[in-house]
N, C-alpha and C positions, 0 to 999 in steps of 0.2 A: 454539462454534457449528460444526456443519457443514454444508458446500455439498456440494448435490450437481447434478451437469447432467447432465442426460440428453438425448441424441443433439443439442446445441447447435451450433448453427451464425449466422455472422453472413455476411451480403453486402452489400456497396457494389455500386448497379446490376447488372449481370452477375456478376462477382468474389465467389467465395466465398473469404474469408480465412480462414477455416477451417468445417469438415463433420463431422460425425457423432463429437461428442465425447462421450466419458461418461468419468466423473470425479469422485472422490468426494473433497474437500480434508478431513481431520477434522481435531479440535480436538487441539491440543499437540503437532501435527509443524509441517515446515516444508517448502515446496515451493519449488524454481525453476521459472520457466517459457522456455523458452529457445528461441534459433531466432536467424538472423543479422537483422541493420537490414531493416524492411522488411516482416517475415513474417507482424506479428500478436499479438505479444507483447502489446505494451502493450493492443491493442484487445480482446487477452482478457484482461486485467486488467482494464478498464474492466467489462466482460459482466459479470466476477463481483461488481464492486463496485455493479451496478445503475445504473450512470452511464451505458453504453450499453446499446440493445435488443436482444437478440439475434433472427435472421430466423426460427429456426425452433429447438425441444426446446424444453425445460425447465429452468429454474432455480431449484432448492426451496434454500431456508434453513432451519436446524434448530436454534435457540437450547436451549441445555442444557435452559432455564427455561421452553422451551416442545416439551417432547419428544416430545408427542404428533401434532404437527406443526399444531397451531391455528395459524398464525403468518401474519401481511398481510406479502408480502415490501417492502410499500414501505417499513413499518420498519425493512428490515435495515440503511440507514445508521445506526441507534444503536451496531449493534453493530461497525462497520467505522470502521477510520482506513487515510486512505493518505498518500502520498508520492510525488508524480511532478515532470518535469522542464516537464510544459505547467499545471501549478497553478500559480498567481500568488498571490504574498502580497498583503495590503493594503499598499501602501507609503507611503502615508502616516500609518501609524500607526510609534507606537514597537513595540519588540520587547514590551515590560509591556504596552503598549494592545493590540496582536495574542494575545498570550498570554490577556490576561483578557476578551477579545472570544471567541476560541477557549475558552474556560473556559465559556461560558456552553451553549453546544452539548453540549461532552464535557468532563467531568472528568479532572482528569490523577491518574494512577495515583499510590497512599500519600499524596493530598491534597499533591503537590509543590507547591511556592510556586514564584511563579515568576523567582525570582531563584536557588532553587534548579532550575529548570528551566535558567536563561541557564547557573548553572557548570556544568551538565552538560555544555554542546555546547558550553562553550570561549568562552561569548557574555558574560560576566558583566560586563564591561566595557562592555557596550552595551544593555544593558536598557534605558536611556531615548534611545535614537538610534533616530531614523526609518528604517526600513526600508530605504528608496530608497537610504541612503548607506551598504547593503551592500555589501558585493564579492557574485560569482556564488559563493564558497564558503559564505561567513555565512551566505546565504538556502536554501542545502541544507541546512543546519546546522539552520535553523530549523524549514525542514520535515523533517525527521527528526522534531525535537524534538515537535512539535507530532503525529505520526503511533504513535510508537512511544512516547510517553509519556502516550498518551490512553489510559484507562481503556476499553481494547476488547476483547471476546475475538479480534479478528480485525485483524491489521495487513497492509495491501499495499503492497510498496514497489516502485516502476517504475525501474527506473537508480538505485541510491539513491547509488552516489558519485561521480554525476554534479557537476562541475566541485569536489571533494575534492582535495585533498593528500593528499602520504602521513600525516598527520599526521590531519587527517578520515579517512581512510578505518578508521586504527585507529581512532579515535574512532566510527565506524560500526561497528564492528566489537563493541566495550565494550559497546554499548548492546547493542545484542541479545544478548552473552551476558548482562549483567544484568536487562534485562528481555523476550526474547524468550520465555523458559519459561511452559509450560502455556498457550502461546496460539499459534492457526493463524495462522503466516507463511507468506504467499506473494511470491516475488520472480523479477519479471519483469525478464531481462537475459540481455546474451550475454557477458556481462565475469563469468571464475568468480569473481574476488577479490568480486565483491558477492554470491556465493549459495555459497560454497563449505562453507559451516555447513547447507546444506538437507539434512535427509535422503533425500529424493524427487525425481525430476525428470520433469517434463512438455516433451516437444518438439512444438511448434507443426508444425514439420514432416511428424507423423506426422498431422496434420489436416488437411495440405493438398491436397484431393484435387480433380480438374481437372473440370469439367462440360463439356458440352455445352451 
């Protein structure tokens, strides 16, 4: 899939968090989106995932399968998985009942079972433990798992080795060399160790332009 936005802007009351962007994400590269705490990152992560509105441009979606550009962009969440630090797990399900709850949404990539899913992110041991009696690493683990193993051409990941060890962070790392190929990654952060595999970089800051 590719995004395109054309001269996109969003504002809170007065506050343009960012102005006049145009930007083309295409399929099978990877982007960072970068700028310090504060700047807009995440909330231009959101713009492209359709979670938030933006004030003012355009935001086309362009599904391979739909190339002629027929496409309702309120379906783009088929084609999008994310990963952020303000999504909340179900916590009272097990990791199987959240996994096969999430199953029914998006299919996880090469029809992963999901006990084959748990050893991937280190979680194999807790397949049937409720959520809640995570630590704050397990449920980054999860959402990873659940974002990057979903059957999308489009994965967005916000902070993604937010509260990681060194031991996750390679583990973040594995995943996206094994399955981040031939699909548009976008990753919003100011920590390089979570985007240093992008080939691209977008600074928020070259959007922040001051009004009147």
């Amino acid at each position: 899939m590719k995004i395109l936005l054309t001269k996109v802007g969003k504002r809170y009351n007065r506050d343009w968090i960012f102005r006049h962007l145009d930007y083309e994400f295409s399929p099978g590269n990877s982007y960072a989106i970068t700028g310090p705490n504060g700047s807009g990152k995440s909330t231009l992560l959101q713009v492209i995932a359709g979670a938030v509105v933006h004030t003012e441009g355009k935001l086309s979606y362009y599904p391979e399968a739909k190339a002629n550009g027929n496409f309702d962009p309120a379906n783009a969440y088929q084609y999008l998985s994310i990963a952020a630090p303000y999504l909340e797990l179900i916590e009272e399900m097990t990791l199987h009942e959240f996994l096969e709850f999430h199953r029914h949404f998006k299919p996880f990539l090469n029809q992963l079972s999901n006990a084959e899913i748990a050893s991937s992110v280190g979680l194999k041991t807790s397949l049937n433990k409720q959520i809640r009696y995570f630590s704050s690493g397990m449920k980054q683990r999860t959402k990873l798992a659940q974002a990057i193993l979903s059957e999308t051409p489009v994965v967005l990941l916000d902070e993604p080795c937010t509260n990681l060890d060194e031991e996750g962070i390679a583990l973040y790392h594995s995943l996206i060399t094994a399955y981040g190929r031939n699909r548009l990654l976008i990753v919003s952060s100011n920590d390089r160790q979570e985007y240093d595999f992008c080939e691209k970089r977008l600074s928020i800051l070259d959007y922040k332009i001051s009004q009147l």
